[in-house]
C-alpha positions in Angstrom: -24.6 -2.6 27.5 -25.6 -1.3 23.8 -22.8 0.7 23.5 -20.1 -2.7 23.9 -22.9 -4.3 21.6 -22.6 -1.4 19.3 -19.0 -2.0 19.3 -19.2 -5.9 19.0 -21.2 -5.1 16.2 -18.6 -2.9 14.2 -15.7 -5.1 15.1 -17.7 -8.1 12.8 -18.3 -6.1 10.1 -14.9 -4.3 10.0 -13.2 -3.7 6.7 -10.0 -5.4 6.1 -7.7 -4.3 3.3 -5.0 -6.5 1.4 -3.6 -4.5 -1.1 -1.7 -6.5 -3.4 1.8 -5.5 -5.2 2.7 -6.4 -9.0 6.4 -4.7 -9.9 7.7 -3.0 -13.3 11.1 -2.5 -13.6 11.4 -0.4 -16.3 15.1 0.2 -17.0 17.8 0.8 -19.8 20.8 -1.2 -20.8 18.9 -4.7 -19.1 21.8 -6.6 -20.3 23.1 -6.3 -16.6 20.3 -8.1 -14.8 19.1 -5.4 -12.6 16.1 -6.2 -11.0 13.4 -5.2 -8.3 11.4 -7.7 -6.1 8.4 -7.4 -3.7 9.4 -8.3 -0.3 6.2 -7.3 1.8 2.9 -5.9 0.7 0.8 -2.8 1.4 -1.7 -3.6 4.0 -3.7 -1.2 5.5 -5.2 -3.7 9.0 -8.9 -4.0 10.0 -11.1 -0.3 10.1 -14.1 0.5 9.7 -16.1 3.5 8.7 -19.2 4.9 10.2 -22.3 4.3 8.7 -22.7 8.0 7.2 -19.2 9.1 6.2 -16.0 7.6 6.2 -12.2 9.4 5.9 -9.3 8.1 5.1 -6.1 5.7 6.3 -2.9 5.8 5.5 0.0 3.4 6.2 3.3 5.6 6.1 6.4 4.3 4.4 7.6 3.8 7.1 4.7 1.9 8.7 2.9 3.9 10.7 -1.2 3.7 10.2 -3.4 6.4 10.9 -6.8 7.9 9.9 -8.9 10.9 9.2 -12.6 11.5 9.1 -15.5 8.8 10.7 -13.0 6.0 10.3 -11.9 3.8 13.6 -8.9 1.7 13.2 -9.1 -1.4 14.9 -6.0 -3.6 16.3 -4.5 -5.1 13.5 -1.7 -5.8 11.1 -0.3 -3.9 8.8 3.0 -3.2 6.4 3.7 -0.7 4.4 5.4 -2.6 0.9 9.1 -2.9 0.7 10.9 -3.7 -2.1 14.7 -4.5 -3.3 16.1 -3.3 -6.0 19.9 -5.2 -7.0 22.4 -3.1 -8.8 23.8 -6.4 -11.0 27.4 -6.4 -12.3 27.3 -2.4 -12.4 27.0 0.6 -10.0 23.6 1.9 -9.8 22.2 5.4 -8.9 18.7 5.1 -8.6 17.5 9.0 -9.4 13.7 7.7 -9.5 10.9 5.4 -8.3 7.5 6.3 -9.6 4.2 4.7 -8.9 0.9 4.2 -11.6 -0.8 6.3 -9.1 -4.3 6.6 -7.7 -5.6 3.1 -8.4 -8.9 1.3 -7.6 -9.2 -0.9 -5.0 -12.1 -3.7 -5.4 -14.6 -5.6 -3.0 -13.8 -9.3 -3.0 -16.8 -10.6 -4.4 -17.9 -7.1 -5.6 -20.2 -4.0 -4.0 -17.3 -1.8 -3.2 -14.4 0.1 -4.2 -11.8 2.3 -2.5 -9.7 4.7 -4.1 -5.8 4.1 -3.0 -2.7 6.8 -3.5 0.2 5.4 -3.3 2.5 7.2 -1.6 6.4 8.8 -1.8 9.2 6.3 -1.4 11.4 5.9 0.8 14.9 6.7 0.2 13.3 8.1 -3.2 16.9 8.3 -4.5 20.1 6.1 -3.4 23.4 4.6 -4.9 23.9 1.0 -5.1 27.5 -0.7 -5.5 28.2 -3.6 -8.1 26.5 -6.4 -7.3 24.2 -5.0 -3.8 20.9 -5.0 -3.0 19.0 -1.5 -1.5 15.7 -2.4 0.4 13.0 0.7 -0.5 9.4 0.8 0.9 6.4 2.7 -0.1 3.0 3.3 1.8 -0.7 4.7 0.6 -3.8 6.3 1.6 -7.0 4.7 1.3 -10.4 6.3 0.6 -12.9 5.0 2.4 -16.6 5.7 2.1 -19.6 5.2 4.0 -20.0 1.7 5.6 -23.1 1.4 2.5 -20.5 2.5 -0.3 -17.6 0.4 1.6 -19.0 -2.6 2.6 -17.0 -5.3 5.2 -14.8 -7.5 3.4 -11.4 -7.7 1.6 -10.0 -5.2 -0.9 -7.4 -5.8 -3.7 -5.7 -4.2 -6.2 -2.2 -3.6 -7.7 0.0 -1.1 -8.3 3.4 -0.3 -10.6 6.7 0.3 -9.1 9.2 1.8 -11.8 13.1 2.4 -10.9 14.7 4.8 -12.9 18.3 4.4 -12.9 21.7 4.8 -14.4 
């Protein structure tokens, strides 16, 4: 009986993770109207670490969640980020897609922070025709701390998405 109300217990004060997306398209010769747009954000679900360590969890880009460490993952949603990048009246090769990364995830309402590295994307490199769209997605690693240094709650942050291309 205390270990489900252990359990109850760490399912209410799980951590849920948002992760918010903000884009930079930082290209030459703009006079074509390339652009890139967020289509899903990075979420990382509902964990939570124990109350002396924690680990890590990562959502690959290609969605898959896992974690290292004292961290349990709990049934839950989440995405790794996708984006589309549109060629505009020219063919595109996209030879680049880099990230401002690590960034600082905060606490909603403050007394946390987690560290997130944004991962590789995926394809990192492709060829668009005139006029197309090409969907890329890009996951992250969180890292979590004790369930003192990480409390329960939401965490939010941004990240920059630059396509290199010619």
């Amino acid at each position: 009986m205390k270990n489900n109300d252990s359990i109850y217990f760490k399912w209410k004060h799980s951590v849920k993770l948002i992760c918010l997306i903000t884009i930079f398209a930082a290209c030459y010769n703009v006079s074509f109207a390339q652009s890139v747009t967020s289509d899903q954000d990075l979420t990382f679900g509902t964990f939570c670490p124990s109350s002396s360590s924690g680990g890590t969890v990562t959502v690959s880009n290609t969605g898959n969640r896992s974690a290292t460490g004292n961290v349990i993952l709990f049934t839950s949603s989440y995405t790794e980020a996708i984006f589309t990048f549109y060629s505009g009246n020219r063919y595109r090769t996209v030879y680049s897609i880099t990230t401002n990364s690590p960034r600082t995830l905060s606490r909603v309402g403050g007394g946390g922070t987690m560290k997130l590295t944004v991962g590789s994307p995926s394809p990192a490199t492709f060829t668009v025709s005139k006029n197309r769209f090409k969907s890329f997605s890009i996951g992250g690693t969180l890292t979590v701390g004790s369930i003192t240094a990480n409390p329960g709650g939401d965490y939010t942050g941004t990240f920059t998405v630059t396509v290199n291309y010619y």
